[in-house]
Legacy VTK file of the C-alpha trace (Angstrom):
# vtk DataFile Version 3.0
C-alpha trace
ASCII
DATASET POLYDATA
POINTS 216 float
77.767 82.574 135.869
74.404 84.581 135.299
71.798 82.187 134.608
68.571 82.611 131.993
65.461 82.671 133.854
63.270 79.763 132.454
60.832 81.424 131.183
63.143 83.643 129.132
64.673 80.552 127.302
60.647 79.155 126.747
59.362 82.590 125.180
62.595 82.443 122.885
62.073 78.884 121.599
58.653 79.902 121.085
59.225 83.020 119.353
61.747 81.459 116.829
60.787 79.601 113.643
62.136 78.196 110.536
63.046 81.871 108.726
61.027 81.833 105.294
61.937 85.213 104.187
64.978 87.757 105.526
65.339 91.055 105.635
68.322 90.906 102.746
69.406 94.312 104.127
70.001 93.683 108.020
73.077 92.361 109.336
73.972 90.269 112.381
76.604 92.271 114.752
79.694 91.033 114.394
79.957 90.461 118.453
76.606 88.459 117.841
77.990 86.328 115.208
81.398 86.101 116.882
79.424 84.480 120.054
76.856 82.010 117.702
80.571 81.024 116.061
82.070 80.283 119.169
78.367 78.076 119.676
79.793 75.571 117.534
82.697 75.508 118.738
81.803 74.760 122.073
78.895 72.307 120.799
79.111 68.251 122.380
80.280 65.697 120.720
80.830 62.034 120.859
84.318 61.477 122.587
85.265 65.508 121.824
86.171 64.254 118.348
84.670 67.252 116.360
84.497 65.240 113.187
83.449 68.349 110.804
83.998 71.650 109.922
81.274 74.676 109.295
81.496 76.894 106.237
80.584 79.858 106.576
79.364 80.755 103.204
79.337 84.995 102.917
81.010 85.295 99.254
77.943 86.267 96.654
78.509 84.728 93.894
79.368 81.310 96.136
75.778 81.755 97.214
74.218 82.639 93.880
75.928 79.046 92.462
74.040 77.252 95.532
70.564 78.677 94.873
69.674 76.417 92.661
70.863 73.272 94.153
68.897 74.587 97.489
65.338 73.758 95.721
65.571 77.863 94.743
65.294 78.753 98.630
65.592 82.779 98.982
66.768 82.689 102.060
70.508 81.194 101.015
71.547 84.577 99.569
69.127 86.919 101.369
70.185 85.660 104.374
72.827 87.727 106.677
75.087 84.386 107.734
75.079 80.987 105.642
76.512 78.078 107.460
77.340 74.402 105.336
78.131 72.110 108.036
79.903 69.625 106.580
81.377 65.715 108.114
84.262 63.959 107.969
83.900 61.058 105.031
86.156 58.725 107.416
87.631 59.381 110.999
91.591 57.782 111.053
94.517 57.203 113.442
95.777 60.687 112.150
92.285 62.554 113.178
92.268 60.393 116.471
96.090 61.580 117.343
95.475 65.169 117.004
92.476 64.780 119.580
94.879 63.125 121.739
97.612 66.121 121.479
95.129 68.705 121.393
94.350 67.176 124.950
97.134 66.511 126.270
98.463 70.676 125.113
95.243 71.407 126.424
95.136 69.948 130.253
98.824 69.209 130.739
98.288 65.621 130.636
101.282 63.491 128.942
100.144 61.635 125.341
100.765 58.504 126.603
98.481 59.226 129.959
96.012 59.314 127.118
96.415 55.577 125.820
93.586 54.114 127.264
91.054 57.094 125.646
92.975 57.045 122.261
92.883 53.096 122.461
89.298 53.430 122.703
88.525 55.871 120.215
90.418 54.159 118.100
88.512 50.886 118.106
85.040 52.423 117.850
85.239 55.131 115.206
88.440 53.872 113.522
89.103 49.947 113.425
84.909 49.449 115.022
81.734 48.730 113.623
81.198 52.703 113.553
84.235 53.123 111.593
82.688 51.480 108.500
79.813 54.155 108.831
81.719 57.369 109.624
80.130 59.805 107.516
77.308 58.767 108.854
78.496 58.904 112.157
80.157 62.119 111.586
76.569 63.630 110.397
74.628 63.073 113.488
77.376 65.030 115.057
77.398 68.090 112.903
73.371 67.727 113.600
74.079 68.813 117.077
76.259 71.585 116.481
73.009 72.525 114.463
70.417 72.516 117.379
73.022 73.948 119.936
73.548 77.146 117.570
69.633 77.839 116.558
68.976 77.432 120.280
71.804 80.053 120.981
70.424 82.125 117.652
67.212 82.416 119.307
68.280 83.734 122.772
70.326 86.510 121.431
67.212 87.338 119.111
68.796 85.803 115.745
66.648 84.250 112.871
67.460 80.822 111.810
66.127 78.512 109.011
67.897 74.736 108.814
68.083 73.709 105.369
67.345 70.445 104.242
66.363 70.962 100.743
69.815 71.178 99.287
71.949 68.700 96.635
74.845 67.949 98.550
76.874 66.566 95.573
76.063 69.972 94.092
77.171 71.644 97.587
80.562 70.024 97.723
81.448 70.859 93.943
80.689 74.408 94.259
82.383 74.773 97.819
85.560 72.738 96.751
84.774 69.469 99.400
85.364 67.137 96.848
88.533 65.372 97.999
88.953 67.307 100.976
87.777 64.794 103.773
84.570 66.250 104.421
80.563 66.279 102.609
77.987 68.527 103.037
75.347 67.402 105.390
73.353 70.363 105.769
72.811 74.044 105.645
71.408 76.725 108.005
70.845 80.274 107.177
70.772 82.879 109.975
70.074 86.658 110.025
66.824 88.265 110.701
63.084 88.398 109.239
61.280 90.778 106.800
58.440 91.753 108.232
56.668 90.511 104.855
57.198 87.181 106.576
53.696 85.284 106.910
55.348 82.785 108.741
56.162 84.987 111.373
52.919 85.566 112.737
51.630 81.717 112.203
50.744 79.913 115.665
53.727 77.094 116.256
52.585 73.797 115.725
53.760 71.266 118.262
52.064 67.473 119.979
51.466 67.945 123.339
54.303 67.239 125.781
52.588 64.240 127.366
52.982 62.638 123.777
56.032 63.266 123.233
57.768 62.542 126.833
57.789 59.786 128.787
58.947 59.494 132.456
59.520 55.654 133.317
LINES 1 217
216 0 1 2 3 4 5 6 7 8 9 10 11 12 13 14 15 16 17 18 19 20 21 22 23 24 25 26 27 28 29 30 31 32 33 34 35 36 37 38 39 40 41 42 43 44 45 46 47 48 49 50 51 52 53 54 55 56 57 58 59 60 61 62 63 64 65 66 67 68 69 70 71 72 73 74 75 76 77 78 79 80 81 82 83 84 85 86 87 88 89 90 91 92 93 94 95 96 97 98 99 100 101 102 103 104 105 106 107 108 109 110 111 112 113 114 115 116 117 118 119 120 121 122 123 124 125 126 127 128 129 130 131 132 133 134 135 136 137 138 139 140 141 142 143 144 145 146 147 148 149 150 151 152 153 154 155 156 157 158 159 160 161 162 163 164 165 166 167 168 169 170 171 172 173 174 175 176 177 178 179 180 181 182 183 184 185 186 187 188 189 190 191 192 193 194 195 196 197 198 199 200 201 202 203 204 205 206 207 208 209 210 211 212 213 214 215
C-alpha cells in the first residue's frame, strides 16, 4: 500500500474549510465520489454495527424542500453531492443477527462461533444501559462516518461543509424517515468552491496544539 507523505495529509487539512459558497456548476467525478462513498462504508464503528444509513440527496426539488429547514443555507442545492446521515432510532436482536450473518458469510466463521460477540452486543446496545439511548448512541456513530469522509474529501481535493443548522423533524418528513427506523442527525454538502468564496482565502483559526493535547 502507497502511503501519503505527512506533510501531504497536513497541507490538505489545512487547505480545507467549512464550504460557504459552491461553484453550482462543477461536478465531483463520478470515480471521486464512488471512492468518498466507499469512505463511509469503510468508516469505524462501535462493534462493526453500522447503525445508520447516508442519503445521498441529488433529486432537485428534494433539495429545494430542505432549503428552508437548513436555516436557508445555499450550499444544500448549490452543492455537487448532499449527504443526510441519518441513525438508527433503536438497535434490536434483528439488527444484531444480521451483523452476526453478515460475519459469519463474510470470514467463513459458523453463526454460532459468533455467540459470545452477538451475546455481547446484545446486552450493551440491545437489553444494556446503551440500549435505552440508541439514537443517541447511533448518532455519535454516524458522526464518525462524518469526519472519516471530509478527511478523505480533502485529500482527493473535494469541498466539504458539515451542516448543523438543519430541522431534523423537517429532514425526516421531506426524505420519508418517518417510520422507517432511522432520524436525521446531520447533513454535509460536498462539491467544490466558487471562487467568490471569502472564506476561502480567510487564515484557519485553531488553539495551539499544546492546548489542546496532552501527553500523560
Amino acid at each position: 500500500m502507497s502511503q501519503t507523505h505527512p506533510n501531504q495529509l497536513l497541507e490538505a487539512l489545512s487547505w480545507r474549510y467549512a464550504t460557504k459558497v459552491f461553484d453550482a456548476a462543477k461536478k465531483i467525478p463520478a470515480d471521486v465520489w464512488a471512492a468518498l462513498e466507499q469512505s463511509l462504508v469503510l468508516t469505524p464503528t462501535s462493534y462493526g454495527m453500522q447503525p445508520y444509513q447516508f442519503l445521498v440527496v441529488q433529486d432537485a426539488a428534494k433539495r429545494a424542500a430542505l432549503l428552508p429547514h437548513s436555516w436557508g443555507q445555499k450550499q444544500v442545492v448549490d452543492c455537487s453531492h448532499y449527504v443526510v446521515f441519518t441513525a438508527r432510532t433503536e438497535v434490536t436482536a434483528a439488527d444484531v443477527a444480521k451483523l452476526i450473518q453478515r460475519t459469519s458469510d463474510v470470514r467463513g466463521i459458523p453463526p454460532e462461533k459468533l455467540d459470545f460477540y452477538r451475546d455481547m452486543i446484545l446486552s450493551d446496545v440491545v437489553n444494556g444501559p446503551r440500549g435505552k439511548v440508541a439514537h443517541e448512541w447511533a448518532a455519535r456513530q454516524a458522526y464518525i462516518a462524518l469526519g472519516n469522509i471530509m478527511t478523505c474529501a480533502a485529500v482527493l481535493g473535494v469541498d466539504a461543509c458539515p451542516m448543523e443548522g438543519l430541522n431534523p423533524v423537517e429532514y425526516d418528513n421531506i426524505l420519508g424517515l418517518n417510520g422507517s427506523g432511522y432520524k436525521t442527525a446531520v447533513a454535509c454538502a460536498f462539491g467544490y468552491r466558487a471562487a467568490s468564496d471569502k472564506y476561502a482565502s480567510l487564515a484557519k483559526v485553531r488553539f495551539a496544539p499544546a492546548d489542546l493535547i496532552r501527553v500523560i
